[in-house]
PyMOL CGO cylinders between C-alpha atoms (Angstrom):
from pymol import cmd
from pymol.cgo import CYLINDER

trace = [
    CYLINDER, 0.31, 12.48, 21.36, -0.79, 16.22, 21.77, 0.3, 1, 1, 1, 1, 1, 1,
    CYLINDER, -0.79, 16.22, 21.77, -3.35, 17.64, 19.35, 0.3, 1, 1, 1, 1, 1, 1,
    CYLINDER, -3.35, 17.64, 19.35, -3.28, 20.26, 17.01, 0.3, 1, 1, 1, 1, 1, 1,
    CYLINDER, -3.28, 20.26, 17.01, -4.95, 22.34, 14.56, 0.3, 1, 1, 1, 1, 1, 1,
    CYLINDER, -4.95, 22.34, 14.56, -4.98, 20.82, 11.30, 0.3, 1, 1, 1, 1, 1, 1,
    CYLINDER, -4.98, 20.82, 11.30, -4.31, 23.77, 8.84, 0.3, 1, 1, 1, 1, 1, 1,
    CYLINDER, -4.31, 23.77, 8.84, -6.13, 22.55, 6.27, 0.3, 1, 1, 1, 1, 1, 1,
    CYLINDER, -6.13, 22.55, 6.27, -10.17, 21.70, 8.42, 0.3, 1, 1, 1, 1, 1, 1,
    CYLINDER, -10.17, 21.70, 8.42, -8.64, 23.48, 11.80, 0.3, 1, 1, 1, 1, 1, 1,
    CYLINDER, -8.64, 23.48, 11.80, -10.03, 20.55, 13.88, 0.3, 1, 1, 1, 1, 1, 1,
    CYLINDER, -10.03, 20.55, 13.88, -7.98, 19.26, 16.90, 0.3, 1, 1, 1, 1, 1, 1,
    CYLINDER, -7.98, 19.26, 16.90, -6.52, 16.40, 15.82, 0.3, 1, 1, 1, 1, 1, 1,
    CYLINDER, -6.52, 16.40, 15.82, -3.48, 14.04, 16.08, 0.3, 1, 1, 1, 1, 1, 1,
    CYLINDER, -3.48, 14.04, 16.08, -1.28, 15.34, 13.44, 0.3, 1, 1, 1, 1, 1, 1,
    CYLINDER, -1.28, 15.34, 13.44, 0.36, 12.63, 10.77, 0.3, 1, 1, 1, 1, 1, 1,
    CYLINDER, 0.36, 12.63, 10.77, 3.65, 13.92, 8.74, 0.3, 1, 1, 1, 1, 1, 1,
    CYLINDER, 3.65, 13.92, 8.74, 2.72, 14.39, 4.60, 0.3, 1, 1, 1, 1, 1, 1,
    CYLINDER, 2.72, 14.39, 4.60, 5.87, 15.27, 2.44, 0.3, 1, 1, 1, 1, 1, 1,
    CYLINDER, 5.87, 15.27, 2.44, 5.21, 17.00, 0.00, 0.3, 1, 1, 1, 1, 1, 1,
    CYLINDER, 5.21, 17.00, 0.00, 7.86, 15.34, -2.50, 0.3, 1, 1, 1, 1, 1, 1,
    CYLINDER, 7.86, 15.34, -2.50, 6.41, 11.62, -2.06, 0.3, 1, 1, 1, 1, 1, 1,
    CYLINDER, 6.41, 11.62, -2.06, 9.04, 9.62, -0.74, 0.3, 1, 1, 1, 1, 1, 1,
    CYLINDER, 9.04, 9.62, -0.74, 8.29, 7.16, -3.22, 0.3, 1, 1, 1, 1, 1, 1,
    CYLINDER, 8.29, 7.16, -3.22, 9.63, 9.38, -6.39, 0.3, 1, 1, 1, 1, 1, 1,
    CYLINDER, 9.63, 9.38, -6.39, 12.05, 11.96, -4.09, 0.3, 1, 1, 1, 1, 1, 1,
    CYLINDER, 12.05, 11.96, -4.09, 13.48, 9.37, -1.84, 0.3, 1, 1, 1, 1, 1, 1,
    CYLINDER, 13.48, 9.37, -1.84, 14.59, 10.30, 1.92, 0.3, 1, 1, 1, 1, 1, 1,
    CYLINDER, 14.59, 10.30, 1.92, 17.85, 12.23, 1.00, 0.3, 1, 1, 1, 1, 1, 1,
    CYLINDER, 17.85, 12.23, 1.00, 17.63, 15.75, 1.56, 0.3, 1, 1, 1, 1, 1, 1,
    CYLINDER, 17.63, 15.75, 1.56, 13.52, 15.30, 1.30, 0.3, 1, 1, 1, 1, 1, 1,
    CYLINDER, 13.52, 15.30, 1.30, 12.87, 17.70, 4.53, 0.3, 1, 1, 1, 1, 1, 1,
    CYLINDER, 12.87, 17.70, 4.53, 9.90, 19.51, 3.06, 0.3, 1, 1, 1, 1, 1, 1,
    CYLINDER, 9.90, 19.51, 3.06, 6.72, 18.27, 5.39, 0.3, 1, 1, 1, 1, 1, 1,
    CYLINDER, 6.72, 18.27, 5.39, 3.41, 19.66, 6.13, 0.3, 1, 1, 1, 1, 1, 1,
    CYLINDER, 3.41, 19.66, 6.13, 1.64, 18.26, 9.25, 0.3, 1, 1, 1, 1, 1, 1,
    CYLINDER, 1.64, 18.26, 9.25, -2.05, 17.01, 8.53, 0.3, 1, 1, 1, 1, 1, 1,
    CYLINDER, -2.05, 17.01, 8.53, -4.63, 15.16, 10.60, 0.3, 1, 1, 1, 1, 1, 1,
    CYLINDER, -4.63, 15.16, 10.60, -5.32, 11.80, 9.07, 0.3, 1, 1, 1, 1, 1, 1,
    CYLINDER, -5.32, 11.80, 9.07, -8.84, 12.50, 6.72, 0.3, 1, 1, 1, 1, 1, 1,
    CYLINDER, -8.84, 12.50, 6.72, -7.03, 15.44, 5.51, 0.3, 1, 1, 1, 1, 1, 1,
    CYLINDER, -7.03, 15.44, 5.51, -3.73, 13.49, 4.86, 0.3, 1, 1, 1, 1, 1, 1,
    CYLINDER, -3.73, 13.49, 4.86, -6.07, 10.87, 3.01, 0.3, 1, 1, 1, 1, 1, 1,
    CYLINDER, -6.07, 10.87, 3.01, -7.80, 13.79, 1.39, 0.3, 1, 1, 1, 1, 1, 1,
    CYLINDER, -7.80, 13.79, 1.39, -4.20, 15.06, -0.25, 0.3, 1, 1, 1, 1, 1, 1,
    CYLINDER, -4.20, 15.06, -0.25, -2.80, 11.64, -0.83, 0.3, 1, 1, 1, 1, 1, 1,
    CYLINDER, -2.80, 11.64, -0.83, -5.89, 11.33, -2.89, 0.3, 1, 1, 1, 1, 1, 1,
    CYLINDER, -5.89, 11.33, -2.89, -5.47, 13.86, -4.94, 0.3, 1, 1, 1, 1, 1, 1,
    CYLINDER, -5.47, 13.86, -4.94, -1.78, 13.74, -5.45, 0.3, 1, 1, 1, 1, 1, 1,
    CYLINDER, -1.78, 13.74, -5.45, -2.85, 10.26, -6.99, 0.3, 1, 1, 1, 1, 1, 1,
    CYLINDER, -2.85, 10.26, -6.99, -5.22, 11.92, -9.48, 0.3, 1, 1, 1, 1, 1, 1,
    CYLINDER, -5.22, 11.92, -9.48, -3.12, 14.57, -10.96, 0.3, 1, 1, 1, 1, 1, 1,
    CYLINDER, -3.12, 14.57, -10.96, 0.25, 11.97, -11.03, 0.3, 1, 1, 1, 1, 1, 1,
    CYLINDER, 0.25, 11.97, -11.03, -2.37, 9.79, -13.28, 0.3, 1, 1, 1, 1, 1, 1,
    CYLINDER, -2.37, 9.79, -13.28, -1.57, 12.08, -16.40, 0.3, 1, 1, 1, 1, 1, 1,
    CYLINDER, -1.57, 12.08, -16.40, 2.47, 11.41, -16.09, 0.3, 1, 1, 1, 1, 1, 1,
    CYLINDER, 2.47, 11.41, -16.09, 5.69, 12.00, -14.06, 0.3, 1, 1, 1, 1, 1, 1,
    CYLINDER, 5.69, 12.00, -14.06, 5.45, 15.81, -12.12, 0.3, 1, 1, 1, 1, 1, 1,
    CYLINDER, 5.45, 15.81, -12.12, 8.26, 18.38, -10.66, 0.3, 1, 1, 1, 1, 1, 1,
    CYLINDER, 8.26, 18.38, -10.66, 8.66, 18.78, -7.27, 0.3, 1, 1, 1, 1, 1, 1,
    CYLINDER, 8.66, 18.78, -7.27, 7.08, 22.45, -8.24, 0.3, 1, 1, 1, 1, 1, 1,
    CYLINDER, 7.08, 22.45, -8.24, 3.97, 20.65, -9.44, 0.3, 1, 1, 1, 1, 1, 1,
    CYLINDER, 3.97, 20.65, -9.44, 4.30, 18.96, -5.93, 0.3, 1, 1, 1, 1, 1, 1,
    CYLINDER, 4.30, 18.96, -5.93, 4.54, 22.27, -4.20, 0.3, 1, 1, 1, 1, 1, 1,
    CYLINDER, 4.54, 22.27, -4.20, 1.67, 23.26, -5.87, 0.3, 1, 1, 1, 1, 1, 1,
    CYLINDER, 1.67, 23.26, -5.87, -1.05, 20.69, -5.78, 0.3, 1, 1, 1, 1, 1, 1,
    CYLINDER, -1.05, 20.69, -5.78, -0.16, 21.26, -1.48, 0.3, 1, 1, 1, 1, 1, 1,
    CYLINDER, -0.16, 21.26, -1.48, -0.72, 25.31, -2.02, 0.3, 1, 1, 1, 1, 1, 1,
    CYLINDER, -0.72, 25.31, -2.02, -3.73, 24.46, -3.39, 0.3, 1, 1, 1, 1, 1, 1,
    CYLINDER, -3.73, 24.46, -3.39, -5.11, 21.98, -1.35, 0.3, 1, 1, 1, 1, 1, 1,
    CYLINDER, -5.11, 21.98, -1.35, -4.48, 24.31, 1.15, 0.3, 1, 1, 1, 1, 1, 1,
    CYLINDER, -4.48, 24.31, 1.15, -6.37, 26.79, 0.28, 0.3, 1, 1, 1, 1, 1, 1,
    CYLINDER, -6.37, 26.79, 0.28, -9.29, 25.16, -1.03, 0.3, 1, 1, 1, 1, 1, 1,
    CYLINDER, -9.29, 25.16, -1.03, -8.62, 24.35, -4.35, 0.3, 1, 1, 1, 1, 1, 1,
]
cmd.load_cgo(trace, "trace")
C-alpha cells in the first residue's frame, strides 16, 4: 500500500478508511461519507466519537461535526 499524508498529523502513513456515520448506528446503505486517516489518528477519532456518544444517541450532523473538529484541532 502507497502512503499518504494524513490530513489530520500530515505524516506519511498507510491510510485506514473512518466513516464518519459509524457503521454501527448508519449501517452500509447509502453510508459513502469517508475520511481517510492513518491508524493513531483513526484511534485518536474513534476515541473521541466514543466520548461524546457517552451522553446519548447523536445526528449524523453531530457526526459531521465532531470530524470538522477533530480536524482542525479541536
Amino acid at each position: 500500500m502507497k502512503k499518504k499524508k494524513c490530513p489530520k498529523c500530515s505524516h506519511y502513513r498507510i491510510m485506514t478508511r473512518h466513516h464518519i456515520l459509524p457503521l454501527r448506528n448508519f449501517g452500509y446503505k447509502d453510508n459513502r461519507l469517508v475520511l481517510f486517516l492513518c491508524r493513531p489518528c483513526h484511534n485518536m477519532m474513534e476515541k473521541e466519537i466514543i466520548r461524546r456518544e457517552y451522553d446519548g444517541g447523536m445526528t449524523a450532523m453531530e457526526y459531521v461535526k465532531i470530524t470538522f473538529d477533530f480536524l482542525n484541532g479541536g
